[in-house]
C-alpha positions, -999 to 999 in steps of 0.1 A, spaced: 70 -134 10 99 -112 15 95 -75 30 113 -64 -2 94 -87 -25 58 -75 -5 67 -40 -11 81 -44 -50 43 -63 -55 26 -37 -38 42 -8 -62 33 -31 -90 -1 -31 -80 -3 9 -71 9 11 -108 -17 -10 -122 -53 2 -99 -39 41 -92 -49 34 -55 -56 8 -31 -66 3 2 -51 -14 29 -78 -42 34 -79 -53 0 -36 -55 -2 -40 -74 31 -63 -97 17 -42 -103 -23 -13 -102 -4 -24 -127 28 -9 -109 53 -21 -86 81 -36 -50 78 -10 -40 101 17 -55 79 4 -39 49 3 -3 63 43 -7 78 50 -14 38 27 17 30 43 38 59 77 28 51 70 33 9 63 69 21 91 74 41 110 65 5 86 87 -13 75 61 -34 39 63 -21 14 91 -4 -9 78 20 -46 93 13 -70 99 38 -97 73 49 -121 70 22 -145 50 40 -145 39 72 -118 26 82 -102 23 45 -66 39 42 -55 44 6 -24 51 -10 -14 63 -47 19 60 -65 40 91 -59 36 112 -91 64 137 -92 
């Protein structure tokens, strides 16, 4: 899958759940976790997302940015 396409599906899925985590979009996406949190990282750089803190363990989430 396309970085644009990954990211688009990602949104789509922040839209539908209000928040994921990195492991489980590395794991409905098939890609790595490291992967996953360049998309997050670069969604926030855009604004589109904000990156939460861990919420347990080692578990990064992200929400839609509500303005």
């Amino acid at each position: 899958m396309e970085t644009h396409r990954r990211r688009q599906v990602i949104l789509t899925l922040l839209e539908e759940r209000g928040e994921v985590a990195v492991d489980e979009l590395a794991a409905d996406l098939d890609v790595s976790q490291n992967t996953i949190r360049n998309d997050l990282n670069a969604l926030a750089d855009e604004a589109l997302v904000r990156r939460g803190g861990r919420s347990s363990g080692r578990r990064i989430c992200a929400s839609p940015n509500v303005r």
